[in-house]
KEPALO-591953 format. One record per residue: x, y, z of N, C-alpha, C in turn. Coordinates in pm, whole numbers, plus 50000, padded with zeros to 5 digits. Example, Ala and Ser with C-alpha at 12.3 -4.5 7.8 and 13.67 -1.06 7.14 Angstrom:
2
513194943150780512304955050780513204967050780
512854977550708513674989450714512905000350787
//
This chain:
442
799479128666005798619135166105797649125266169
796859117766114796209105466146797029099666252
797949093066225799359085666328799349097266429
799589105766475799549115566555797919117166665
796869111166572795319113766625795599105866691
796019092766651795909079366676796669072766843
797659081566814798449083266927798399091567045
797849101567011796889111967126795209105767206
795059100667099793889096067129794189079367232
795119071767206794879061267304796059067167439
796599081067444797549083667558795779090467616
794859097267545793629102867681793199090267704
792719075367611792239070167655793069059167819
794609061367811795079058767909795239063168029
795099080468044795259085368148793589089668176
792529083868126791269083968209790799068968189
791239060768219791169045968226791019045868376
791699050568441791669049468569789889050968651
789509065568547787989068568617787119057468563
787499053568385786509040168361786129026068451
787489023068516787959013268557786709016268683
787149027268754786209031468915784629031768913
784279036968782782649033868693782579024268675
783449012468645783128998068617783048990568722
783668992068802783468989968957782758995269040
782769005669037781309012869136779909013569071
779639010368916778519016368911777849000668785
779138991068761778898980468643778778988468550
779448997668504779159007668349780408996368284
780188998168137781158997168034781828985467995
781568974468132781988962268119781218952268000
779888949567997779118948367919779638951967773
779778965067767779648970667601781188973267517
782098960267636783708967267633783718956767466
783428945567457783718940767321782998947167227
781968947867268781398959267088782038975567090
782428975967197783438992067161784438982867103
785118974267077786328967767034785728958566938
785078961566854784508959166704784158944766716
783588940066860783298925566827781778920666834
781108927066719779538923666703779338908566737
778048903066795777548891066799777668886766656
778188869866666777788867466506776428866666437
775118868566545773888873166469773288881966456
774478894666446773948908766448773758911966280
774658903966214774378908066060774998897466011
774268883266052774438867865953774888872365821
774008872765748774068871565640774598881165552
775348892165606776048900165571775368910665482
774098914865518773528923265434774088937165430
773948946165334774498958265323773478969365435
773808974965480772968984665609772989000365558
771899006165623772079021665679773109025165884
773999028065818774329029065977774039044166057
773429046966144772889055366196773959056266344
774469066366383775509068466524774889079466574
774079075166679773579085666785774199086866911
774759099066985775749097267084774799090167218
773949099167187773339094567407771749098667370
771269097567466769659094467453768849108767349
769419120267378768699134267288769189129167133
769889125767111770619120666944769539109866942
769609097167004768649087166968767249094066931
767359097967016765629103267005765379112166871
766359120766837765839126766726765959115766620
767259108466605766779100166499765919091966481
764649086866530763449085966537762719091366428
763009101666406762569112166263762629106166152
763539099466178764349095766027763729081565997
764119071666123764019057766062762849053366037
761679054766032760519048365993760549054165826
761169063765774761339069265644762029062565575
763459061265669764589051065571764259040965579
763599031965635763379023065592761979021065498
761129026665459760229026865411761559029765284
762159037265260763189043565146763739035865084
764259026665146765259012765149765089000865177
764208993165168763538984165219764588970965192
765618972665094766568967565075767898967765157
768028979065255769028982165306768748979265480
769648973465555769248968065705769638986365760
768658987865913769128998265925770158997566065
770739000766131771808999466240771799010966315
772129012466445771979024766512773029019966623
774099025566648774909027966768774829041066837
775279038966965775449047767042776349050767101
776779058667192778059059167297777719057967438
776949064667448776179056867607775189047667664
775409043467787774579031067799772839038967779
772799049567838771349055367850771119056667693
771829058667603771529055167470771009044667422
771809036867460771509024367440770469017867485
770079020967576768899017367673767359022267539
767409035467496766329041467455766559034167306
767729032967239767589025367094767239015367126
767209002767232766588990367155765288992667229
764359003367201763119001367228762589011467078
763219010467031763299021966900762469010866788
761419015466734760659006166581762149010566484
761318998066368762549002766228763579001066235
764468997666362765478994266397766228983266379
766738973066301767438966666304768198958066384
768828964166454770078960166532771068973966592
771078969966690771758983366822772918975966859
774428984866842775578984166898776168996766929
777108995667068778119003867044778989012366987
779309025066958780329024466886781519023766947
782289020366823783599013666842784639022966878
785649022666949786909029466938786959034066812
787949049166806787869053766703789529050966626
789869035666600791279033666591791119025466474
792099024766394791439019166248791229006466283
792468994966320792218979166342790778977866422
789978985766488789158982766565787618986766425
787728998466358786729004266245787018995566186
788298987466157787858979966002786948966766066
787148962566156786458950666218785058953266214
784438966866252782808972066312782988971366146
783538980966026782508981065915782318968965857
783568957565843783478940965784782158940365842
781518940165974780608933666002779448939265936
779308952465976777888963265943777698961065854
778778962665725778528965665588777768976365568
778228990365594777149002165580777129005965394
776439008865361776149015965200776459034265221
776019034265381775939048565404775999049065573
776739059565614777419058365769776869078065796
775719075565865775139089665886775359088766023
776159103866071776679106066188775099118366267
774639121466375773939122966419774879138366484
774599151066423775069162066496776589163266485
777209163166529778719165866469779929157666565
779769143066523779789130166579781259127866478
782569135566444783479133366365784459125766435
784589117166312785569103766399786569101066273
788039110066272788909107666166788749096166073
789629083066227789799072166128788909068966057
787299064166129786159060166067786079066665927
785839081165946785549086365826786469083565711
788129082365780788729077265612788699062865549
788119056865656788169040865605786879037565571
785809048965567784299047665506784629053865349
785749065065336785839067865189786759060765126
788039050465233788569040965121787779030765105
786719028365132785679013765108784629018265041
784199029864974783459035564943782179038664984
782189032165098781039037565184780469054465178
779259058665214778699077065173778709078665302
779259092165361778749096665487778049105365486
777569112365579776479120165531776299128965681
777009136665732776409144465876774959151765872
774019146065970772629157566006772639162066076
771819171166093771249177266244772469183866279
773529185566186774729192666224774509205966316
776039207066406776049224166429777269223366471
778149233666505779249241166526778869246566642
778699246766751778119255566887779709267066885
779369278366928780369285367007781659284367090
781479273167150782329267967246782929257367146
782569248267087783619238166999784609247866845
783739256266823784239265266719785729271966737
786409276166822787419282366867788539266966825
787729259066920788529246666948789279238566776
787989238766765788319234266581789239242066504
789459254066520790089262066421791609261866452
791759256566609793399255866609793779245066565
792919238366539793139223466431792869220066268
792599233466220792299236566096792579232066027
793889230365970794629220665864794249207065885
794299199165972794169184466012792369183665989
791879194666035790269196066053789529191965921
790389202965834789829205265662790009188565594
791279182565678791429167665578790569161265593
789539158165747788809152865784787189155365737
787099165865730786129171365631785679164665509
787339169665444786899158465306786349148265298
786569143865384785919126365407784809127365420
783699136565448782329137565433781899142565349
780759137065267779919135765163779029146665145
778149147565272777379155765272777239163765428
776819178565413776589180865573775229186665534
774489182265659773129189365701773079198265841
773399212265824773329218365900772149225066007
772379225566073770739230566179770489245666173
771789254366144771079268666125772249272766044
771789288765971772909290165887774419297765949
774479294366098775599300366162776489290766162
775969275466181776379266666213777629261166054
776069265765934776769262865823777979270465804
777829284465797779009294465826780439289965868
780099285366023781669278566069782009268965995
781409255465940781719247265895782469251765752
781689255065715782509262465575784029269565588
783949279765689784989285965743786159273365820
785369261365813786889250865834787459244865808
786809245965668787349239765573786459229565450
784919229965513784169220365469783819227265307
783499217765169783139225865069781679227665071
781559242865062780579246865018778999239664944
779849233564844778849225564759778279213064856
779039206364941778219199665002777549199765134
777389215765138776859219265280775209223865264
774349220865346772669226765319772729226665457
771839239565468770629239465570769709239765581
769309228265665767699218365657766589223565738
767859228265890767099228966016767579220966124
766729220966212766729213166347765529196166299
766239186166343765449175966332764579173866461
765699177666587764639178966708763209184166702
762829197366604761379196866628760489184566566
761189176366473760429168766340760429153266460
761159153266550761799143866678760439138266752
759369152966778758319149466849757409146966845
756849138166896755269133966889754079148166917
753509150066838752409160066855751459153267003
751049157267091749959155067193748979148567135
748429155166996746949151066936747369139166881
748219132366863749269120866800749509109666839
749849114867001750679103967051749549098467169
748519102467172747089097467265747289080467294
747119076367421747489064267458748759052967427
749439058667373750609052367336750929048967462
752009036467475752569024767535752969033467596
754059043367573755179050467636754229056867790
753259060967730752629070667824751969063867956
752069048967943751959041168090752569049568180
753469054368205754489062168288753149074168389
752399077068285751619086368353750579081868446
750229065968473749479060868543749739063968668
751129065668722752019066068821752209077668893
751029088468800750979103368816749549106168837
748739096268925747199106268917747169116468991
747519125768943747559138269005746149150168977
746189154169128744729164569096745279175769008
744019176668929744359189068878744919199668911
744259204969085744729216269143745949217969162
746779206269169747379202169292748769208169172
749769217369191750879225269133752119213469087
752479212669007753719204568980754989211268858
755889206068966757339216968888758019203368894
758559205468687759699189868693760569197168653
761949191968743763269197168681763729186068625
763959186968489764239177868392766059176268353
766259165368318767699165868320768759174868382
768949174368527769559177668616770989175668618
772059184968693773229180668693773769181168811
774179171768872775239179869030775439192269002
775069201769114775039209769146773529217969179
772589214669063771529219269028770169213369110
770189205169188769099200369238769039210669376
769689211869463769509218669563768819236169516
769499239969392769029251269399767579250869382
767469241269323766019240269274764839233669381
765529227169453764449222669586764539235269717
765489246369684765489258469755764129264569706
763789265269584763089272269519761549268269543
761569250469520760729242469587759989247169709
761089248769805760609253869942759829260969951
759899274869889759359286569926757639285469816
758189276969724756609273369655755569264369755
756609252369833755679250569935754959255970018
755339269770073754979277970210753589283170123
753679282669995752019291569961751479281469896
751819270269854750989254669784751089246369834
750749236669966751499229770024751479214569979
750479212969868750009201669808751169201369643
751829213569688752919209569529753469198969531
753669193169406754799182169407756009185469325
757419180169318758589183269243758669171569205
758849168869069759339157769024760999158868970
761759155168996763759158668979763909142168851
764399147368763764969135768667766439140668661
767369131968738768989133168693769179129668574
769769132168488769989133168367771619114468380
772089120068496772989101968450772589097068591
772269082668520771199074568598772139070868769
773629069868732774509069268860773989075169021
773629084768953773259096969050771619099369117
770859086069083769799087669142769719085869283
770079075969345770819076569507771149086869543
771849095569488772249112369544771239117169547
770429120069473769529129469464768489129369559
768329116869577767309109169635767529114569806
768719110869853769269119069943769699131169996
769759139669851769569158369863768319160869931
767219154669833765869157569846765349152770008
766129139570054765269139670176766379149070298
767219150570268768159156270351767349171370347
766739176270262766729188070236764919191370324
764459175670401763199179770472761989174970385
762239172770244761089170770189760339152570168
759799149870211758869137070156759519131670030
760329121969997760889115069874760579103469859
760519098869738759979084269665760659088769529
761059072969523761429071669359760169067569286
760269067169178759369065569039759289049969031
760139040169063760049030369052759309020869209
758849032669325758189030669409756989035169407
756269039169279755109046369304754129032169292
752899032469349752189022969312751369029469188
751029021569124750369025968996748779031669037
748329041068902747179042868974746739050369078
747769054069152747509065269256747949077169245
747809083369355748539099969331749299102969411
751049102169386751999103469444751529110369628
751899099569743751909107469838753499111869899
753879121869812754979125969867755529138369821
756359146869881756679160869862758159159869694
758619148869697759439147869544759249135169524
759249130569396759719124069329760819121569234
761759111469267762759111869169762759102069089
762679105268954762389098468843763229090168798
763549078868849764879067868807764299060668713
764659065668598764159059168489764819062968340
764839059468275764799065168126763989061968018
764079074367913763179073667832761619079067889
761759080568015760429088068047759829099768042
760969103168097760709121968137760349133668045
760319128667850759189138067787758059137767834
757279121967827756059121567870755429133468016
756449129768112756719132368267755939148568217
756549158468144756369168668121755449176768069
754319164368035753249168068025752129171568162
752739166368258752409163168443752469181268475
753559189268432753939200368503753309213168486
753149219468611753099232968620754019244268513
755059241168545755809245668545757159237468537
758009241168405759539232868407760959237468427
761829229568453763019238868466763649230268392
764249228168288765699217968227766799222068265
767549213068305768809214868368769869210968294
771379210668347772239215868272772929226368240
772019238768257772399251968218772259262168316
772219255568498772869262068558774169259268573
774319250468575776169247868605776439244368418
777339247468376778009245668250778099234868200
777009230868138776819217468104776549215767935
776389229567930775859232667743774259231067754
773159221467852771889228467881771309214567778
770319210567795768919198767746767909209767644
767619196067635766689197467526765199203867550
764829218567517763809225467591762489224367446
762889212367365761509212167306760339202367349
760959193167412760079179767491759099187867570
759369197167658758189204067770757169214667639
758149218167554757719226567466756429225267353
756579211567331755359203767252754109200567352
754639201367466753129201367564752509215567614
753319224467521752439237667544753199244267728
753919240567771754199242867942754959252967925
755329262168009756509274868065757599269268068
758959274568016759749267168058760749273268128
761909270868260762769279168286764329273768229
764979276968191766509273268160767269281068180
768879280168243769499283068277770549294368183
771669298668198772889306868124773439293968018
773159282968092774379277268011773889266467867
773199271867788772699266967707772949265567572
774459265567584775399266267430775169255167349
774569240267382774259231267283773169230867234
772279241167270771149243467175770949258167165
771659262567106772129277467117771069283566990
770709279866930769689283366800768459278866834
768249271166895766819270566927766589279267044
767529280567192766819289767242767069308867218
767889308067119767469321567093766299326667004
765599313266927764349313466874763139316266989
763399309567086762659304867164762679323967263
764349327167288763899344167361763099351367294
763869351167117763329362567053761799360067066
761029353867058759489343967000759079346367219
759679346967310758779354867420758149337167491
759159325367402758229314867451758939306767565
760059313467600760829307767705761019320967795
761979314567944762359320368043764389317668092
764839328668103766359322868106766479330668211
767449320768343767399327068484768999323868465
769359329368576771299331868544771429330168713
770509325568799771019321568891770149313968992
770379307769112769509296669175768609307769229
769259317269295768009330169349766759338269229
767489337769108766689339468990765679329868957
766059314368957765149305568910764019305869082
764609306969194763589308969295762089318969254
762999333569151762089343569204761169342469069
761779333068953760679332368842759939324268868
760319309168928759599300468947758119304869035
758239314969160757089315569242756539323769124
756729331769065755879344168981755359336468882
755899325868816754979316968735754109311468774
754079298568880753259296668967752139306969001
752069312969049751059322369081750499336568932
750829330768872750549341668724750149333068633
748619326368642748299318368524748429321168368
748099334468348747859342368247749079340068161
750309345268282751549341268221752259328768166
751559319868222752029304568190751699305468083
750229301468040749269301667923750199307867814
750239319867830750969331367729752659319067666
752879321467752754619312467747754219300367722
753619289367720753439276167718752889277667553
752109287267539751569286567399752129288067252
752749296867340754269306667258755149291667188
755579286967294756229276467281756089265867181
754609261867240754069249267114753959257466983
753529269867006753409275566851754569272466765
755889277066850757359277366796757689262266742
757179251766830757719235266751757049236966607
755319239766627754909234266512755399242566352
755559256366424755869263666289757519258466215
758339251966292759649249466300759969231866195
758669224866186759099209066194759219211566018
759459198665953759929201565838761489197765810
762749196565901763499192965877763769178265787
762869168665832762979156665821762959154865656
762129161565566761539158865464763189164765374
763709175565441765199182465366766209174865439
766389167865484767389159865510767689146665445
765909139165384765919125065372765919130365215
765839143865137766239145165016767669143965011
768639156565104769929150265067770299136865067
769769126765169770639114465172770119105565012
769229107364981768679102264848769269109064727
769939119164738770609122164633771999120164656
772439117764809773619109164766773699094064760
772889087064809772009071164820771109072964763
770749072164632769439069764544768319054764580
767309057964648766469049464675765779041264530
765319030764527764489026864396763489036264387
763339045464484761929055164394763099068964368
763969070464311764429083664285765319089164332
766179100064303766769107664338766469123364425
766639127864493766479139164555766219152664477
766079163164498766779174864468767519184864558
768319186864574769279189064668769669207364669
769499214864774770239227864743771189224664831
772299234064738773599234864887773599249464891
774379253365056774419260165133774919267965047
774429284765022775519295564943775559307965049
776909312965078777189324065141776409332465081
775889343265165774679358065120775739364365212
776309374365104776959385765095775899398065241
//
């Protein structure tokens, strides 16, 4: 069955070679990171061949939560190097600005001759996958080397669940190969179990995303928050950020814009595309669409944006950004995208609006309906008619923005049940864990 993955897997990677090839050419993606996807680390990424924690975060929301973790593991392990790959460049971009960090690569093709090359080099003790990051070969050539794996921040969303189960048999072998799972809610644990995963090594910890964020009272003058110099904005003066955006989604939202202009005329929109390709587009919706545009990397510092949008070409910014807003919209989850991460606006206490399509964080925002601390619009004329009623309903912001921060802080705590399991399957020199696993309730 493996021989079969193996073979499916380099016929997709052949018949979308063609779009890589057109990204590598139109946009310089992938060329750069094509030898460390093909297991060829610098030889001074791990001289001396020390044994590592390897950490695999897919794209910038994965990096970021593991943040949680590494100032712990390494305090844990002070013996062990720690490693962090990614799969995208915007990943990549936010890990090597990451403390505690070690050393940042790629990950590799998921083909064995290419894994045995990445682990010779890494030398992991322990290969912790970030959310449900399953990679056959890897995983069987981490349990014939005896390497521990260890999945966190796990989940099963709705939409991958169907998918998995027509692969059940092949699914359950792959399973085995993991050590431990840390699940994010107990629905998530549920499917996993139901696919084969054992019982005994399944817990649920939680969400690491809330344990991910910097508290406000916390993070006061930090480096990161230069970004806000670039924002002296009057108090009065209304601001709506649509945060991780997708084609399709910006127009509805500078429709919405519009009609907030005709009664604020001093609002500003700040638009963050979520893939950096696409800032040129946007940039051109927005002025096509009549409004005053500047990028983020044209603001002069120190002043107060003179212009009707801003588009935020940047990364790694746009939590901070969200402390700036009136009012937020995360995107994604009007067009079918599975929907962003709605705790970043959420730790600054703000309203938030999100879309239908919010299946990759499907447990947090139904925390977030039931709890009264969010807003879910199901269409561009919907997000028009909440957006003005927020705007003009202070009472209501307040109410919803508060709701919200209440919901992170009562929520954090994952971090402390996660870094027990990995210590009881990696025993640190201070101890062993105590560990519950996941039990079905009848």
């Amino acid at each position: 069955m493996y021989l079969v993955y193996s073979l499916l897997t380099l016929v997709g990677f052949v018949v979308v070679s063609p779009y890589f090839l057109y990204q590598a050419i139109r946009y310089k993606k992938y060329i750069g990171s094509l030898r460390q996807r093909l297991g060829f680390l610098p030889l001074t990424f791990n001289i001396d061949g020390e044994e590592s924690i390897w950490i695999h975060a897919v794209s910038v929301g994965e990096t970021l939560t593991a943040r949680a973790l590494a100032a712990d593991l390494k305090a844990r392990y002070p013996h062990l190097r720690l490693f962090l790959s990614t799969t995208t460049i915007a990943g990549q971009q936010v890990a090597r600005h990451m403390q505690h960090v070690d050393g940042v690569f790629y990950f590799p093709f998921d083909w064995t001759f290419i894994v045995r090359r990445t682990l010779a080099l890494v030398k992991p003790r322990v290969f912790i996958m970030m959310e449900t990051e399953i990679w056959p070969n890897l995983l069987r050539l981490c349990r014939a080397q005896g390497v521990k794996t260890i999945m966190i921040n796990g989940r099963i969303s709705s939409r991958s669940y169907p998918r998995y189960r027509l692969v059940r048999p092949f699914f359950r072998r792959v399973l085995a190969d993991v050590d431990r799972f840390c699940m994010q809610s107990e629905e998530s644990a549920r499917r996993l179990i139901d696919l084969g995963a054992d019982p005994s090594r399944v817990t649920m910890t939680g969400s690491l995303k809330f344990d991910s964020l910097d508290l406000p009272a916390a993070s006061h003058a930090r480096p990161r928050e230069r970004v806000l110099r670039f924002f002296r904005v009057a108090p009065a003066r209304q601001v709506v950020v649509a945060g991780s955006t997708m084609r399709g989604e910006e127009r509805a939202v500078l429709r919405a814009f519009g009609r907030v202009k005709a009664g604020a005329p001093s609002a500003l929109a700040i638009l963050a595309p979520r893939q950096p390709e696409r800032f040129g587009e946007v940039e051109r919706i927005a002025r096509d669409a009549g409004f005053v545009t500047i990028r983020r990397s044209e603001l002069p510092i120190d002043a107060e944006p003179r212009a009707d949008v801003v588009v935020l070409d940047s990364i790694g910014e746009l939590a901070q950004i969200y402390q700036l807003a009136t009012v937020v919209f995360v995107g994604g989850s009007l067009v079918d995208h599975g929907g962003h991460n709605i705790l970043e606006p959420a730790i600054f206490g703000k309203p938030i609006l999100f879309g239908p399509h919010m299946q990759n964080f499907k447990e947090i925002v139904d925390t977030f309906l039931a709890n009264d601390a969010g807003v879910q619009v199901h269409s561009g004329s919907e997000l028009e008619s909440e957006l003005l009623s927020l705007l003009t309903d202070p009472v209501r912001r307040a109410r919803l923005g508060a709701a919200a921060r209440a919901l992170v802080e009562a929520n954090r705590g994952a971090t402390g049940k996660t870094l027990e399991v990995i210590a009881d399957l990696v025993p640190s020199p201070a101890g062993r864990g105590v560990v519950r696993p996941f039990r079905l309730v009848n």
